[in-house]
N, CA, C and O atoms as a MOPAC input file, in Angstrom:
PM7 MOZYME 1SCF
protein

 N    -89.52900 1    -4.64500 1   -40.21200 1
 C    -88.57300 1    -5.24600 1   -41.10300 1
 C    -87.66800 1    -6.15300 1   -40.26400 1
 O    -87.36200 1    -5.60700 1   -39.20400 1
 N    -87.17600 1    -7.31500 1   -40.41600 1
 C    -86.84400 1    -8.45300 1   -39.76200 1
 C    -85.03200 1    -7.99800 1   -40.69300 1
 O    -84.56100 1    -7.75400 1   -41.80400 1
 N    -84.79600 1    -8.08600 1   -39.79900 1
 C    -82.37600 1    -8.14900 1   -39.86100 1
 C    -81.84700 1    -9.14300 1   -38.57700 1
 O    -82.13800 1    -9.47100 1   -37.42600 1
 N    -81.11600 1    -9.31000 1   -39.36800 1
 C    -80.01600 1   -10.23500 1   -38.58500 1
 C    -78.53100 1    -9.89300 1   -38.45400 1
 O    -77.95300 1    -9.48800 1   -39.46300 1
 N    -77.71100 1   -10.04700 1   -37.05000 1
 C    -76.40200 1    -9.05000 1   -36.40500 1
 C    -75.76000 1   -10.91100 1   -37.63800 1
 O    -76.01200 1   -12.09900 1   -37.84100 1
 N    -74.78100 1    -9.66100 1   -38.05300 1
 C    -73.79100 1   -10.04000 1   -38.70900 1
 C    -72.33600 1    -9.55700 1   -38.58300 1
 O    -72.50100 1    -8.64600 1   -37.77100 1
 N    -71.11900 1    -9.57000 1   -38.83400 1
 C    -70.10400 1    -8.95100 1   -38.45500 1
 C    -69.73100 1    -8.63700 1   -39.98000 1
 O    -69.94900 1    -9.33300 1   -40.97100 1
 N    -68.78900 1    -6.75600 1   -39.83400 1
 C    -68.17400 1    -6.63600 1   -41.46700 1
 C    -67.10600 1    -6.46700 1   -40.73600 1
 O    -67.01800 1    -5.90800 1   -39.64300 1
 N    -66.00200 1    -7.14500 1   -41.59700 1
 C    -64.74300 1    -7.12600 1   -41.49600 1
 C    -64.42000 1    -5.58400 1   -42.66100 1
 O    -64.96200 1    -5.14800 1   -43.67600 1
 N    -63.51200 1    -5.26400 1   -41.99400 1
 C    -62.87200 1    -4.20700 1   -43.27500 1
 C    -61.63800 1    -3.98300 1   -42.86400 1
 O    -61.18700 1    -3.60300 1   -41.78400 1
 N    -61.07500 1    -4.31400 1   -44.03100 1
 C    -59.44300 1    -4.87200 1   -44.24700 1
 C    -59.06700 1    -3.46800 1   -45.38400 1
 O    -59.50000 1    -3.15900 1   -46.49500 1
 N    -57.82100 1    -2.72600 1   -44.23600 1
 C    -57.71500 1    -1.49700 1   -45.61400 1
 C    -56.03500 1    -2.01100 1   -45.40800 1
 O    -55.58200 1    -2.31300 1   -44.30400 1
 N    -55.24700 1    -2.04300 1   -46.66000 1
 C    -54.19500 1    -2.64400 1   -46.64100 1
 C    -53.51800 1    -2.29300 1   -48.18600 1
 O    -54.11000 1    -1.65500 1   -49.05700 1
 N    -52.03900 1    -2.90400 1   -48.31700 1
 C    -51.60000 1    -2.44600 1   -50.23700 1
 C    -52.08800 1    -3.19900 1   -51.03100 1
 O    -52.34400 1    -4.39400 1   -50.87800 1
 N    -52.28000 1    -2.39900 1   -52.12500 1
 C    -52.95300 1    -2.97900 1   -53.07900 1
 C    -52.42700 1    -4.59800 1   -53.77500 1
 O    -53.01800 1    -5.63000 1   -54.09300 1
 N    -50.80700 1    -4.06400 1   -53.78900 1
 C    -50.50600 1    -5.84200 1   -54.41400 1
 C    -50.56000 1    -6.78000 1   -53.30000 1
 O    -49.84500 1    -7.76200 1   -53.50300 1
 N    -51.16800 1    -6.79200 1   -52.21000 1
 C    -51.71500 1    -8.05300 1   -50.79900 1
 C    -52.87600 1    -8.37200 1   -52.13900 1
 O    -53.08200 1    -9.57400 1   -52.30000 1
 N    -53.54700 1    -7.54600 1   -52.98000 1
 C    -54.81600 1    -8.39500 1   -53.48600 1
 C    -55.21800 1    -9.62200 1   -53.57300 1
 O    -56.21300 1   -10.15300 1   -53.08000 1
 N    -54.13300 1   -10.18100 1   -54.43400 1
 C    -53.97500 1   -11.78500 1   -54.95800 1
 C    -54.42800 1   -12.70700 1   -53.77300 1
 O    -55.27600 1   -13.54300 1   -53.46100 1
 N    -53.20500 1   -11.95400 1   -53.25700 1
 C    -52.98600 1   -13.04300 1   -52.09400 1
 C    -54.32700 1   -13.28100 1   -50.95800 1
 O    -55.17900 1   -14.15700 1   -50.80100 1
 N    -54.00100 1   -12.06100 1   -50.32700 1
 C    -55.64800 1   -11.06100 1   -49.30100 1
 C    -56.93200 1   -12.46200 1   -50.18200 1
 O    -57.38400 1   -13.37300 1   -49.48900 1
 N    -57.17100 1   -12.37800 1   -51.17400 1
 C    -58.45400 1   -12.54300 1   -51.31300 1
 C    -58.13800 1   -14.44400 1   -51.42900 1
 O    -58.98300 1   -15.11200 1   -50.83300 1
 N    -57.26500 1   -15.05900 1   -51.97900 1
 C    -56.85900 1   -16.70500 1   -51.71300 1
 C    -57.49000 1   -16.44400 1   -49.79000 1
 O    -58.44800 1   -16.68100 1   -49.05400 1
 N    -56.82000 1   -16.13000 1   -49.79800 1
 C    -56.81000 1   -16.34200 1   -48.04800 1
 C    -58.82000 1   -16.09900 1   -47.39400 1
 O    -59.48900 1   -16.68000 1   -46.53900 1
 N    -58.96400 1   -15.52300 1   -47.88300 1
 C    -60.57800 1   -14.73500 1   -47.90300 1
 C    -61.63900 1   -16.19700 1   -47.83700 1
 O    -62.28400 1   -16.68900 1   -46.91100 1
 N    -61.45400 1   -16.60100 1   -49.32100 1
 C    -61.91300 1   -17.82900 1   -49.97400 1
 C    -61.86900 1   -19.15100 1   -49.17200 1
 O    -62.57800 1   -20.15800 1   -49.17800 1
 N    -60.77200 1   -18.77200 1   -48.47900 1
 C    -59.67100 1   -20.26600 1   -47.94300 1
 C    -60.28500 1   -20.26800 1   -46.69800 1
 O    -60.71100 1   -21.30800 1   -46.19700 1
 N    -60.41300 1   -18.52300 1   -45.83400 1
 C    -61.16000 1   -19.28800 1   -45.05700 1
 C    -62.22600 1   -18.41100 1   -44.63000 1
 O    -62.13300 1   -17.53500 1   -43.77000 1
 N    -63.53900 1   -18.81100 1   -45.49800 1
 C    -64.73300 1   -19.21900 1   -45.50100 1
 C    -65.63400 1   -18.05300 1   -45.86400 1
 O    -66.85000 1   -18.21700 1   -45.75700 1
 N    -65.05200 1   -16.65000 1   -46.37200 1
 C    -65.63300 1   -15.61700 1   -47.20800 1
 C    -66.55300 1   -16.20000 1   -48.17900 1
 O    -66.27400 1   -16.99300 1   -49.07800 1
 N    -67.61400 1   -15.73500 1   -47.89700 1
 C    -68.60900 1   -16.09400 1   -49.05700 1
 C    -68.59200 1   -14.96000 1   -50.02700 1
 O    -69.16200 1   -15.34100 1   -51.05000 1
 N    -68.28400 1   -14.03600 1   -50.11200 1
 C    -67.95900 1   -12.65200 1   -51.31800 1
 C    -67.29000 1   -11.40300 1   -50.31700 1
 O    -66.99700 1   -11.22800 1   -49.13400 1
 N    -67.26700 1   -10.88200 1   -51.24000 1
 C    -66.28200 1    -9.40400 1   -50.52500 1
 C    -66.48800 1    -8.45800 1   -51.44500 1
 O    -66.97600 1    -8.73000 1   -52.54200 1
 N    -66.08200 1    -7.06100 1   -51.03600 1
 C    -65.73800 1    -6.17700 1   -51.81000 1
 C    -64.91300 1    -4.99600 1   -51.57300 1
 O    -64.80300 1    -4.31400 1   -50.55300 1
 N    -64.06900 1    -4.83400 1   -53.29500 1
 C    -62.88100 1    -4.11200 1   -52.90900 1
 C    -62.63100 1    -2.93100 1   -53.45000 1
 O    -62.52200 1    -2.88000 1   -54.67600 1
 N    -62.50000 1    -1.85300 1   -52.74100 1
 C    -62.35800 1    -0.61500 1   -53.28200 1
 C    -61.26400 1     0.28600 1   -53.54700 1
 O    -60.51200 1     0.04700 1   -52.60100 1
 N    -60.82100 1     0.99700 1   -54.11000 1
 C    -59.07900 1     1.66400 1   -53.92500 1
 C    -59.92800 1     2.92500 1   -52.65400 1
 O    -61.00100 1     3.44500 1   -52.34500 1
 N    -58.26700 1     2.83300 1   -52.26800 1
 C    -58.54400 1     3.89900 1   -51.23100 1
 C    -57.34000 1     4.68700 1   -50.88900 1
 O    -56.18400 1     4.35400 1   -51.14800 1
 N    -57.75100 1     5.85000 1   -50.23500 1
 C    -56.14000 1     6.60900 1   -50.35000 1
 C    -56.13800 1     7.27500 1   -48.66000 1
 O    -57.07200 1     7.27900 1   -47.85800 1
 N    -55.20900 1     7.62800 1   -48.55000 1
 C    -54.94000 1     8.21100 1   -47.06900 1
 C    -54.05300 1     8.35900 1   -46.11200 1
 O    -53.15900 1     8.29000 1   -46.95500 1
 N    -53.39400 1     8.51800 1   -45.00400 1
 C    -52.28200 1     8.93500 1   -44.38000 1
 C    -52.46400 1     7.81800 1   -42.89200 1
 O    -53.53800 1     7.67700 1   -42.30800 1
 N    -51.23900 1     7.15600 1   -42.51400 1
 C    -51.42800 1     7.02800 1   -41.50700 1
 C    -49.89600 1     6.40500 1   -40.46100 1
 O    -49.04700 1     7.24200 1   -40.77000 1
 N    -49.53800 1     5.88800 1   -39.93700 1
 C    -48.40900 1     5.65500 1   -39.53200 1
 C    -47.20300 1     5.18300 1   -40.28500 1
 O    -46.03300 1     5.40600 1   -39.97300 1
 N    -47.69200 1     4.41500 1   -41.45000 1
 C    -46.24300 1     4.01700 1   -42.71700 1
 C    -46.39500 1     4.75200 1   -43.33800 1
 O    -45.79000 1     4.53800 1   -44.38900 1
 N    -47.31000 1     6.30300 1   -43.34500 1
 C    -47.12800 1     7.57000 1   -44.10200 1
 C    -48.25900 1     7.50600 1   -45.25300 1
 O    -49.22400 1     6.74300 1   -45.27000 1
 N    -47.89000 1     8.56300 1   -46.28900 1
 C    -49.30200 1     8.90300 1   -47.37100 1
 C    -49.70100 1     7.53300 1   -48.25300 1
 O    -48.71500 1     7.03000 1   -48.79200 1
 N    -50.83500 1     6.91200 1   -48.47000 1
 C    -50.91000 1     5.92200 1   -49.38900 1
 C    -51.92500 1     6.41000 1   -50.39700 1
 O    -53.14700 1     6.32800 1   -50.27200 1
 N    -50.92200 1     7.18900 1   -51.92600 1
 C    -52.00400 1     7.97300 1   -52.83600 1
 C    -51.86100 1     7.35600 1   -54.19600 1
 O    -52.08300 1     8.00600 1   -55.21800 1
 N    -51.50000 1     6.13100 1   -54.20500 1
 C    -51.76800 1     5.24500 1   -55.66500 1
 C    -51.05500 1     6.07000 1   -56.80200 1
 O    -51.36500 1     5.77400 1   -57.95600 1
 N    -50.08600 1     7.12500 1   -56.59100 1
 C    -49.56300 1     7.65300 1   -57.87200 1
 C    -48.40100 1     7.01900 1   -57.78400 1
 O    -47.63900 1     7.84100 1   -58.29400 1
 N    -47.73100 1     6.06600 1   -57.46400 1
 C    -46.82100 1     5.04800 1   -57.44300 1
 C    -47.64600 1     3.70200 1   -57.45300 1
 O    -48.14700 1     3.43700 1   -56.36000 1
 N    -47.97100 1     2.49300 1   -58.81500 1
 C    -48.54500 1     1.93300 1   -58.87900 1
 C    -48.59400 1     0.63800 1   -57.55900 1
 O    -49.53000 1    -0.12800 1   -57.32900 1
 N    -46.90600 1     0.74800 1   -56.65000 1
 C    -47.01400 1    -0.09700 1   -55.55200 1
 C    -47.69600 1     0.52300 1   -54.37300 1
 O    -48.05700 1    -0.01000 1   -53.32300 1
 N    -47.80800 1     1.92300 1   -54.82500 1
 C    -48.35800 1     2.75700 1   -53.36600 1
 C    -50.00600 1     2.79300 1   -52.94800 1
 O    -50.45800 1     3.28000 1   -51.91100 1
 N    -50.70300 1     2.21100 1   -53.92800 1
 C    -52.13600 1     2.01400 1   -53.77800 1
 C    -52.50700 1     1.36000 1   -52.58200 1
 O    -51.77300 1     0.50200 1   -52.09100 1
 N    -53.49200 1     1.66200 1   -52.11200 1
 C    -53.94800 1     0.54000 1   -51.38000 1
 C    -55.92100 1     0.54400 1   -51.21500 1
 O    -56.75500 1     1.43400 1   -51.38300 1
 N    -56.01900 1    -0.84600 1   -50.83400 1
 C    -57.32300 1    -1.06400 1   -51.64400 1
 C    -58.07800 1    -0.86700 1   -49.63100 1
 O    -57.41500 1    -0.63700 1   -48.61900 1
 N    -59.57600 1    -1.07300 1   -49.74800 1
 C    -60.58100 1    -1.34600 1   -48.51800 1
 C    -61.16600 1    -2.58200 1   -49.19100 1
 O    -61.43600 1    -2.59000 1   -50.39200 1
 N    -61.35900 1    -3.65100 1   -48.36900 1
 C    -61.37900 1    -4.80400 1   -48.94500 1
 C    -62.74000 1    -4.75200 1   -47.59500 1
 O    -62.40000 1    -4.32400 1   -46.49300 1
 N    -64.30800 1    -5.23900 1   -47.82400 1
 C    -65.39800 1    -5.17800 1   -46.76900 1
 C    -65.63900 1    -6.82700 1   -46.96900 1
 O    -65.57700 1    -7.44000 1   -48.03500 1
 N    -65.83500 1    -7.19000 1   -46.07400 1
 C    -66.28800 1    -8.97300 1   -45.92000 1
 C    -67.40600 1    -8.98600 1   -44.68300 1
 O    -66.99900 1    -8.51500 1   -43.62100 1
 N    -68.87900 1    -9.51700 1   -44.72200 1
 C    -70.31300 1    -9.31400 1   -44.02400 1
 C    -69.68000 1   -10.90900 1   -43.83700 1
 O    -68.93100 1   -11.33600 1   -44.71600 1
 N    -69.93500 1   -11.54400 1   -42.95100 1
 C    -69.87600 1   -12.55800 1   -42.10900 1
 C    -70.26600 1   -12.66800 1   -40.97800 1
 O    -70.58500 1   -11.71500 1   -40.26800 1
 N    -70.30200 1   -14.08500 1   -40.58700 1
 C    -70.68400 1   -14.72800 1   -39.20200 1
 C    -69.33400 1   -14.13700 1   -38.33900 1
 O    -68.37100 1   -13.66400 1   -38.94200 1
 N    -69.37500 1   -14.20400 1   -37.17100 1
 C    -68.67900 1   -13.84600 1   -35.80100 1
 C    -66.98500 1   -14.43000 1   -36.20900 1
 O    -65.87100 1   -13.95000 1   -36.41500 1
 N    -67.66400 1   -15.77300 1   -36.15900 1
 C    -66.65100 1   -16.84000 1   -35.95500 1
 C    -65.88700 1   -16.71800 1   -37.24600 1
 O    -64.67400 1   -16.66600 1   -37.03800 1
 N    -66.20100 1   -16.66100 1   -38.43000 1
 C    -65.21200 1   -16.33900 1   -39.74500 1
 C    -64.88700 1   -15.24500 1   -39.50100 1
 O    -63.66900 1   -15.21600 1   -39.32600 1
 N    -65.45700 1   -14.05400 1   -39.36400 1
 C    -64.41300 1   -12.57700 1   -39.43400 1
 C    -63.41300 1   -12.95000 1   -37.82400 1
 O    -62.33100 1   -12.37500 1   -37.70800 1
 N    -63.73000 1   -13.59600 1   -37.06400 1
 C    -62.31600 1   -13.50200 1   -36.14300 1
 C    -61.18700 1   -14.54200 1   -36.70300 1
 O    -59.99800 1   -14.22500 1   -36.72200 1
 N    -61.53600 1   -15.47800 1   -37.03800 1
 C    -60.79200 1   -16.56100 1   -37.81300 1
 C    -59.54500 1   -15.69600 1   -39.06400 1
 O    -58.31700 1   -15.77400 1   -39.10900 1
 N    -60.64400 1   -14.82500 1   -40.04600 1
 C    -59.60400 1   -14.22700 1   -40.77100 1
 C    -59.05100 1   -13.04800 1   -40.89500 1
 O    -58.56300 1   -12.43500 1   -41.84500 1
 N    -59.27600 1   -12.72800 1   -39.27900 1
 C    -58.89700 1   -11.09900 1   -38.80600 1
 C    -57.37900 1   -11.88900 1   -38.13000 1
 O    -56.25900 1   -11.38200 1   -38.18800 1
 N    -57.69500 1   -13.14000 1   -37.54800 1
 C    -56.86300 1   -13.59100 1   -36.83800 1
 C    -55.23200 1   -13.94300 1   -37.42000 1
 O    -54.07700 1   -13.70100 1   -37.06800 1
 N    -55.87900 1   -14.60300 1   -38.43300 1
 C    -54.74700 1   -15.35500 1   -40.09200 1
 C    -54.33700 1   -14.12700 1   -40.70200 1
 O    -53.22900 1   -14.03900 1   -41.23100 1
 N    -55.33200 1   -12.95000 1   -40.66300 1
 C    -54.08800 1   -11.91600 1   -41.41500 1
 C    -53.45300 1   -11.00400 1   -40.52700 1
 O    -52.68200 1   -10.28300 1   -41.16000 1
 N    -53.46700 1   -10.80400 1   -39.56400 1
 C    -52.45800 1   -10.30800 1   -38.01900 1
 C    -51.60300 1   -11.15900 1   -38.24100 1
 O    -50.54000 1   -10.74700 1   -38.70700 1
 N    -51.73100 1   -12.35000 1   -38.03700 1
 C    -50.39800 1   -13.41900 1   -38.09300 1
 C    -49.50700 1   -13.12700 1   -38.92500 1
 O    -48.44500 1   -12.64000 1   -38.53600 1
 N    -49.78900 1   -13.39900 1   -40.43300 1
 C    -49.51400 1   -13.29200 1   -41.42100 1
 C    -48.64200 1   -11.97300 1   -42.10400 1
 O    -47.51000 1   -11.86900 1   -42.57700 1
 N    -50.01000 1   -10.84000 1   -41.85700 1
 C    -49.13700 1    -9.64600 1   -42.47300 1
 C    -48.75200 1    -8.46200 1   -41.74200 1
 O    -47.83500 1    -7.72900 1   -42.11200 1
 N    -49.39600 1    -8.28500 1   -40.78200 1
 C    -49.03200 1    -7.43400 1   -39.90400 1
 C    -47.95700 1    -6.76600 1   -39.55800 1
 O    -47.89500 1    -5.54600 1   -39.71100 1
 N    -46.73700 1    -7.65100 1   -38.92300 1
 C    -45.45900 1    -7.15400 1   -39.53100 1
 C    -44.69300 1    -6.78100 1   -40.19000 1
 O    -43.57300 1    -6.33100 1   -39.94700 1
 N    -45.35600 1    -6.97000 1   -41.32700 1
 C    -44.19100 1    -6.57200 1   -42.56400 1
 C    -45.63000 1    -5.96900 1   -43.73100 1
 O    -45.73600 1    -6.38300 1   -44.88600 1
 N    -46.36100 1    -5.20300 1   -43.25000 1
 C    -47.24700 1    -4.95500 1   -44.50700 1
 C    -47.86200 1    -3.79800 1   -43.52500 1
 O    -47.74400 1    -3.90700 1   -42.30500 1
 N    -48.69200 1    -2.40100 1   -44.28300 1
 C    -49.02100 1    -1.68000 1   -44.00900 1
 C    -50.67600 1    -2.02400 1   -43.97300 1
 O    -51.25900 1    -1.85500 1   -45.04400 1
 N    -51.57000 1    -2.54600 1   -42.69300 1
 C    -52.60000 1    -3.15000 1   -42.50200 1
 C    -53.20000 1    -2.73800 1   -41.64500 1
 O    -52.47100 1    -2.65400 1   -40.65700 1
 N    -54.81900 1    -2.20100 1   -41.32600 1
 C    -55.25800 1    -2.46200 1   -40.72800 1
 C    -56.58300 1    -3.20400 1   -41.04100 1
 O    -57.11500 1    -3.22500 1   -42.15100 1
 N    -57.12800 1    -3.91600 1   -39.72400 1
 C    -58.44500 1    -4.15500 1   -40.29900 1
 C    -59.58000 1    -3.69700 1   -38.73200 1
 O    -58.85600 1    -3.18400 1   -37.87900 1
 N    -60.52100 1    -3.75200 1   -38.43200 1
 C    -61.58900 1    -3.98000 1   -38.07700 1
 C    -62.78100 1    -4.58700 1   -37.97400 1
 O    -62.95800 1    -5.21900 1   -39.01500 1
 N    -63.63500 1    -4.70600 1   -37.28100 1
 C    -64.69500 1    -5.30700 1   -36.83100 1
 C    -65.71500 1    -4.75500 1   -36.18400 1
 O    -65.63900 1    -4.49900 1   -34.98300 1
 N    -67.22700 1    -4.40700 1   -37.20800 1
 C    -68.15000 1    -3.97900 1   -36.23900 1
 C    -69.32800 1    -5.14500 1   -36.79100 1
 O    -69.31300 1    -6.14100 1   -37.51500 1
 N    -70.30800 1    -4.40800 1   -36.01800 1
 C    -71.82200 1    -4.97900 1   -35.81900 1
 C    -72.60300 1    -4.65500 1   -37.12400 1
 O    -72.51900 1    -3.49300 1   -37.52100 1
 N    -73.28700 1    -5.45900 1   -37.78100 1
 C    -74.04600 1    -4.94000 1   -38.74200 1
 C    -75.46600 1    -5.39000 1   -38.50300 1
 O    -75.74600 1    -6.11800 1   -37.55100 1
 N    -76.25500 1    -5.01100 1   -39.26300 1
 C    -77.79300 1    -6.29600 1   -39.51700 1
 C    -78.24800 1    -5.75600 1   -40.92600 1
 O    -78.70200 1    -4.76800 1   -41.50200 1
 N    -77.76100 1    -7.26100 1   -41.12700 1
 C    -78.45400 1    -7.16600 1   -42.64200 1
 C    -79.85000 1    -7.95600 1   -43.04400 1
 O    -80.40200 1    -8.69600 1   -42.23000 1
 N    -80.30400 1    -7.76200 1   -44.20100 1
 C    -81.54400 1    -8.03600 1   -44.51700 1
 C    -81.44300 1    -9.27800 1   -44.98400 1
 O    -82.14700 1   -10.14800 1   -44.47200 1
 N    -80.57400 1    -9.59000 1   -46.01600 1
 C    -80.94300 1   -11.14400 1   -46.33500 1
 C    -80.01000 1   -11.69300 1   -45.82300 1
 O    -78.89800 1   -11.69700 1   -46.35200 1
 N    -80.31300 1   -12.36400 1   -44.49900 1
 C    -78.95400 1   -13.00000 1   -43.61500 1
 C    -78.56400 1   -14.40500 1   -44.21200 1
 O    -77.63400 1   -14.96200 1   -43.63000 1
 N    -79.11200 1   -15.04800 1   -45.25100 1
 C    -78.48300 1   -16.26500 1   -45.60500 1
 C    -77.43300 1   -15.95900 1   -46.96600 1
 O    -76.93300 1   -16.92100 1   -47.55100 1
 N    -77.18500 1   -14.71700 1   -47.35600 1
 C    -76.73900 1   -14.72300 1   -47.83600 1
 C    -74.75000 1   -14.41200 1   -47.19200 1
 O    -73.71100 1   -14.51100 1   -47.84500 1
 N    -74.94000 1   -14.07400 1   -45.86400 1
 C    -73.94600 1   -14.02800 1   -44.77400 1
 C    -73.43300 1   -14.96900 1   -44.02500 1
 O    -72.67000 1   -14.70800 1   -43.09500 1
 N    -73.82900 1   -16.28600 1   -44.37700 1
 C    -73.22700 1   -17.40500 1   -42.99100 1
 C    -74.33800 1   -17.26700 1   -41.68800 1
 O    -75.17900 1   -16.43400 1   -41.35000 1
 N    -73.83800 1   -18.58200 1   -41.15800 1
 C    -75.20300 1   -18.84500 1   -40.20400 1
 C    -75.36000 1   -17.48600 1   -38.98900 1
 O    -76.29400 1   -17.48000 1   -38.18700 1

C-alpha cells in the first residue's frame, strides 16, 4: 500500500477561538479540518463545557510541513498569551496524499 508523510496539526484550545481559529485556518492555507468538543484539566485548570464559555474544542488539520508550521506559528503569536492553547505536531502517512497539499 503506497502513503505519503504528511504533518497533523492538533490545536486543542476554547471553544469561542472557533470563528476566529478556523478564518485563520482558511487564511492560511488549510485545505479542511476537523473539530471536536473536548474536555480536560490542565494548567488554566478543568475545561468541562458546563459553562457554555468553558468548552473547548480539538480542532485536527493533515497538511504539508510548511503550512502546519506557518499556522502553528500565527497562532503562538496570536493567542498564546491570552488564551488557553495548546497545539502540536506529528508525522502522519496518509493514503490519498493529494488530498493534503504537496
Amino acid at each position: 500500500m503506497h502513503t505519503e508523510r504528511r504533518k497533523l496539526l492538533t490545536i486543542v484550545t476554547e471553544a469561542p477561538l472557533e470563528q476566529n481559529l478556523l478564518k485563520d485556518l482558511e487564511r492560511l492555507g488549510a485545505g479542511g479540518y476537523t473539530i471536536t468538543d473536548a474536555r480536560g484539566k490542565g494548567s488554566r485548570g478543568v475545561r468541562n463545557a458546563q459553562w457554555e464559555h468553558s468548552g473547548t474544542i480539538r480542532v485536527e488539520v493533515v497538511c504539508d510541513a510548511a503550512t502546519a508550521d506557518a499556522i502553528a506559528a500565527h497562532l503562538k503569536d496570536r493567542y498564546y498569551d491570552d488564551y488557553a492553547m495548546i497545539l502540536f505536531i506529528s508525522d502522519v502517512d496518509v493514503l490519498r496524499p493529494a488530498k493534503f497539499g504537496a
